[in-house]
C-alpha positions as CSV (number, residue, x, y, z in Angstrom):
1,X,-14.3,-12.1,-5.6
2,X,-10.8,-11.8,-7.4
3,X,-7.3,-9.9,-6.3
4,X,-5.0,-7.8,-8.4
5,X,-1.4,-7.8,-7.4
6,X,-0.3,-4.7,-7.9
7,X,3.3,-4.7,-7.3
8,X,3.0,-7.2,-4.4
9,X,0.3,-5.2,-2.9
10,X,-3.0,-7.3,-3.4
11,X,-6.3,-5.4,-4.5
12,X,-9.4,-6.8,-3.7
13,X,-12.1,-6.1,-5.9
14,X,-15.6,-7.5,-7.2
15,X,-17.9,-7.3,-10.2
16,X,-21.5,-8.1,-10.9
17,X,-23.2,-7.7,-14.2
18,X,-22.7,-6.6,-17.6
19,X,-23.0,-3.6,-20.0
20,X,-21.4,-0.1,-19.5
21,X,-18.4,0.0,-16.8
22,X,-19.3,1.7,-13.4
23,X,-16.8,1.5,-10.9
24,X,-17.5,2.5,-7.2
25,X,-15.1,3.5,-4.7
26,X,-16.1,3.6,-1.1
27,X,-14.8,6.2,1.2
28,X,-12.4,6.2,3.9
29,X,-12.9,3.5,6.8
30,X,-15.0,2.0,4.5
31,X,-15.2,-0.8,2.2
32,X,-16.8,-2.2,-0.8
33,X,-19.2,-3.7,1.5
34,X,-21.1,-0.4,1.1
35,X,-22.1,-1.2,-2.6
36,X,-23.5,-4.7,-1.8
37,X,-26.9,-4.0,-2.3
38,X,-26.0,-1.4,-4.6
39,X,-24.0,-3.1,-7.0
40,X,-26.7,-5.8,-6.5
41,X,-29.2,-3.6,-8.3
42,X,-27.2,-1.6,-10.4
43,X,-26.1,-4.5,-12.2
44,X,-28.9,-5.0,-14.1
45,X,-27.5,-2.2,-16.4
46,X,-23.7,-2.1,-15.9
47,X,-20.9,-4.1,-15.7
48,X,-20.6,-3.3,-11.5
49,X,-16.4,-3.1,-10.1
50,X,-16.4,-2.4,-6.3
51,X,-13.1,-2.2,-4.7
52,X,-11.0,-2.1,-1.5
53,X,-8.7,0.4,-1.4
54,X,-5.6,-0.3,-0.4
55,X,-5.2,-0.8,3.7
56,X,-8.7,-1.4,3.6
57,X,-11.4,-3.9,3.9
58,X,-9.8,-7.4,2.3
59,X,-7.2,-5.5,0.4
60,X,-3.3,-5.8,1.2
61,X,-2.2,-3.6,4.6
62,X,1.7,-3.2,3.4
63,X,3.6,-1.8,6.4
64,X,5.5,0.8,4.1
65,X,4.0,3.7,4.2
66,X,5.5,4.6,0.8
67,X,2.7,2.6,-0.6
68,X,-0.2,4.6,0.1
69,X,-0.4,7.4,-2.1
70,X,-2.7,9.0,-4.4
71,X,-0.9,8.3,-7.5
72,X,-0.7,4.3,-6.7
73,X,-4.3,4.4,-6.0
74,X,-5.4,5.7,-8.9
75,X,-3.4,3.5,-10.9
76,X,-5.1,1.0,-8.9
77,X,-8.2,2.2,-10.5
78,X,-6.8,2.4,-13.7
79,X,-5.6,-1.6,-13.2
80,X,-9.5,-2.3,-12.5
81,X,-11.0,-0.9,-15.4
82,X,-7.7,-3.1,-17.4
83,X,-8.3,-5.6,-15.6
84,X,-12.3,-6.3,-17.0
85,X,-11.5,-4.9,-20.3
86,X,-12.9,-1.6,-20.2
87,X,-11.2,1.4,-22.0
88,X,-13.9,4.1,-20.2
89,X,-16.1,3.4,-17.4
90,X,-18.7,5.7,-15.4
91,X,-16.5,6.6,-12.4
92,X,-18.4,6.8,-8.8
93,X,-17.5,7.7,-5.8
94,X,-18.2,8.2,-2.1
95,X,-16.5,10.8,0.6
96,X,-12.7,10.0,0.1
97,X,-13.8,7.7,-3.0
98,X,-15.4,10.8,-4.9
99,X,-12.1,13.0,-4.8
100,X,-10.1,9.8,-5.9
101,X,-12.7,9.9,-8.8
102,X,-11.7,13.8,-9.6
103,X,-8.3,12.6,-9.4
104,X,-8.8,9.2,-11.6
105,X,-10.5,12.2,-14.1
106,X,-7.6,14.7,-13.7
107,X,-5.0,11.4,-14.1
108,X,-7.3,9.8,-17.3
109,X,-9.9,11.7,-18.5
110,X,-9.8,9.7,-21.3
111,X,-11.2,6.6,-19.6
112,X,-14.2,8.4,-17.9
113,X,-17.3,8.4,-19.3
114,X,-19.2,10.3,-16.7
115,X,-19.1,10.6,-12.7
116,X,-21.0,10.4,-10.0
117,X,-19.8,12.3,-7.3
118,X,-21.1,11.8,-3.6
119,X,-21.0,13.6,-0.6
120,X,-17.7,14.4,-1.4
121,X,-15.5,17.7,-1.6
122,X,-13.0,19.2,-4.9
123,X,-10.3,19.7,-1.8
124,X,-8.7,23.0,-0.8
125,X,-7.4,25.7,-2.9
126,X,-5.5,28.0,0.1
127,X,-3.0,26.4,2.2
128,X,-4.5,27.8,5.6
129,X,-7.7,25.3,5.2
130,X,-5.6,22.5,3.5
131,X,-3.1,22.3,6.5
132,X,-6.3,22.5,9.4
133,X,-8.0,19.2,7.1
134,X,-4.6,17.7,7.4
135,X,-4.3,18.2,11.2
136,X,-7.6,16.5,11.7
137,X,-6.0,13.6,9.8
138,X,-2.7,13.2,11.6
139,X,-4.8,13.1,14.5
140,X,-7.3,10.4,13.0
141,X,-4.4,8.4,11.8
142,X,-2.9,8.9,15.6
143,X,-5.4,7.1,17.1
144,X,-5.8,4.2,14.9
145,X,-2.4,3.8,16.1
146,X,-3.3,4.2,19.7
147,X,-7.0,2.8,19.6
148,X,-6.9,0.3,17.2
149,X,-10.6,-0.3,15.7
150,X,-12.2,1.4,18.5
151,X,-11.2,4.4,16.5
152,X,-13.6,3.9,13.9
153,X,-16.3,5.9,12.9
154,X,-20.0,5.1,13.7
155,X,-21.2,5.8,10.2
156,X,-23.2,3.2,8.3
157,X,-21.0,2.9,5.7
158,X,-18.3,2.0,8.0
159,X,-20.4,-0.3,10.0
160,X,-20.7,-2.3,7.4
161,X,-17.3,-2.8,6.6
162,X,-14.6,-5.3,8.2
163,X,-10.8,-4.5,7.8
164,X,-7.6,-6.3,8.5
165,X,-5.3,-4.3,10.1
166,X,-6.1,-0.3,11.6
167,X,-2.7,0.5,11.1
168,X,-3.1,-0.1,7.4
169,X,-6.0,2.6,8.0
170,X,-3.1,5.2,9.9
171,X,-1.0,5.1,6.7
172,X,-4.1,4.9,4.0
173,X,-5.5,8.2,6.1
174,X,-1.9,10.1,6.1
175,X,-1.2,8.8,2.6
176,X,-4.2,9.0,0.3
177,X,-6.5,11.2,3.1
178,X,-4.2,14.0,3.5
179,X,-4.2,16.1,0.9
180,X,-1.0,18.7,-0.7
181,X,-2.1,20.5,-3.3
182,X,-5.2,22.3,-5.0
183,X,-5.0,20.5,-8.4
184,X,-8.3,19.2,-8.1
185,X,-10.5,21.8,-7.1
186,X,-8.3,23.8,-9.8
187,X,-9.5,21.2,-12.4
188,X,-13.3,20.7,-11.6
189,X,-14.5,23.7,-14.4
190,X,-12.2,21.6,-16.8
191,X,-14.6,18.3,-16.4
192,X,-16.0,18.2,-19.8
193,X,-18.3,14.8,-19.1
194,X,-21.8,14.2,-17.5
195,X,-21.2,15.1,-14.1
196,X,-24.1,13.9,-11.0
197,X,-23.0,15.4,-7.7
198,X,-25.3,14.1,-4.9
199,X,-25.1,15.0,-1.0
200,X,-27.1,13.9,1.8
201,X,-29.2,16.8,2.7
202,X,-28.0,16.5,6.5
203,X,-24.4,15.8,5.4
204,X,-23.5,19.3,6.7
205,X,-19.8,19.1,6.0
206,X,-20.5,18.3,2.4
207,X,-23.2,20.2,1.8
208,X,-21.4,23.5,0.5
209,X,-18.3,21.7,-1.4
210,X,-21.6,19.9,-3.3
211,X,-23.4,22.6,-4.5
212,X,-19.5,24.6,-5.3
213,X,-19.1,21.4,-7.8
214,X,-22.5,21.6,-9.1
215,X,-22.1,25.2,-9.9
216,X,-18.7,24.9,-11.0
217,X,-18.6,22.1,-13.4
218,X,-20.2,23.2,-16.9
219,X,-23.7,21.1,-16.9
220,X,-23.8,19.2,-13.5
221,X,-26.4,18.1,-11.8
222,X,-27.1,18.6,-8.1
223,X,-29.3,15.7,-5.8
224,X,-29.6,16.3,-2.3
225,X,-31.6,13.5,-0.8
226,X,-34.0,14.5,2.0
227,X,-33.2,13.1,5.4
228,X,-29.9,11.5,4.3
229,X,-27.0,12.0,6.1
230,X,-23.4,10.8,4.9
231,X,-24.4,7.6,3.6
232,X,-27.3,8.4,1.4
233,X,-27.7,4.7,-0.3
234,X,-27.9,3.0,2.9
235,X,-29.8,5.9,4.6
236,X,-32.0,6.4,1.9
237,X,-31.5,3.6,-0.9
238,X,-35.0,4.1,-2.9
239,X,-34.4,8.0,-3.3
240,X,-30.5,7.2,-3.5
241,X,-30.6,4.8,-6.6
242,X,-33.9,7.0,-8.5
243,X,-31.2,10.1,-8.4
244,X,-28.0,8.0,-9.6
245,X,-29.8,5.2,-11.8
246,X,-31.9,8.3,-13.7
247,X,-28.4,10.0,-13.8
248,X,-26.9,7.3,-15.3
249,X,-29.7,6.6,-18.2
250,X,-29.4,10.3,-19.2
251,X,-25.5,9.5,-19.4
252,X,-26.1,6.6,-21.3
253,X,-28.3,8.8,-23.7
254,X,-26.1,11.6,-24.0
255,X,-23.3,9.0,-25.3
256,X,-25.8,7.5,-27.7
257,X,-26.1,10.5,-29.6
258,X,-22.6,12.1,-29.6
């Protein structure tokens, strides 16, 4: 287990294994907890970074709310890959941690080398259904503040983390949660690098925003893993890692020859 200080702000972050880069970034309420057995596996072919985000899990939970922004958590990202000496890595994510892997791409497309993009969204292009996904996160962030960790979710993936602090999940959810602009879903045709985009098949609030990335970046490929729900590699790990690790060998080929 190591830290990087960031600024004072200290990221916690693991790695297992060697060979290519593929980091993994949890979703929100999470932690990297969700990659144990994962990472565990997938490390027999890749150098393995899983990661807090910032206000979550065992990372730093700074009381300015200045310090949770997109921006500084993608140059967190940026910091991890510096940090174990990898100019490009295969960048995956889950739920809030696939869009920050669309914006790591948008930020440095340079330094991905293909993504993995799960039961996730590209965001909101109109303003009308960007400011109602908003709402619901002023009013998640709200009762962190009022509820304290009773206000967590009952997900797996959030099960299985621990946090320090659910205020740093208030300003994480109205910092790097809410979301301003449509530069990312703008972007997604752009994404010029073996793309896997993989949704629970009973993940009905990801379901469409899946197959609208599957269908809008040039060469994609769609897995929708029966009977999952949200979490799809604790739900479902067998199907989950035969869709990702087969993804990531035809990746690894695809490199090979260019």
């Amino acid at each position: 287990m190591s830290a990087l200080d960031r600024a004072g702000v200290r990221i916690h972050y693991e790695v297992r294994g060697s060979g290519p880069a593929l980091l993994l970034t949890h979703g929100f309420s999470a932690s990297c907890a969700m990659w144990a057995k994962s990472a565990d596996r997938l490390a027999q072919t890749h150098t393995v970074v899983t990661w807090d985000i910032r206000g979550h899990g065992a990372s730093d939970c700074p009381p300015d709310q200045s310090l949770y922004t997109v921006p500084l958590t993608v140059g967190d990202m940026a910091a991890l890959l510096d940090a174990i000496g990898a100019e490009r890595a295969v960048v995956a994510g889950h739920s809030l941690g696939g869009f920050l892997s669309l914006e790591f791409h948008l930020a440095h497309p340079e330094r991905v080398a293909a993504l993995a993009l799960i039961d996730t969204g590209p965001g909101y292009r109109s303003e009308g259904p960007r400011a109602g996904w908003n709402d619901r996160i002023e009013k998640m962030a709200a009762a962190f503040e009022r509820k304290g960790f009773a206000a967590l979710g009952a997900g797996a993936e959030v099960r299985a983390a621990t946090h320090r602090d659910p205020l740093g999940l208030a300003r994480a959810a109205r910092g790097i949660l809410a979301q301003h602009d449509g530069r990312v879903i703008e972007s997604v045709p752009k994404i010029g690098v073996p793309t896997l985009v993989l949704v629970g098949e009973k993940d009905d609030a990801f379901l469409a925003g899946s197959r609208y990335m599957a269908e809008k970046i040039p060469g994609a490929e769609l897995a929708v893993i029966p009977g999952a729900g949200h979490s799809p590699n604790l739900e479902k790990p067998e199907e989950f890692h035969r869709a990702l690790e087969g993804f990531l060998s035809r990746a690894s080929a695809a490199r090979t020859r260019s």
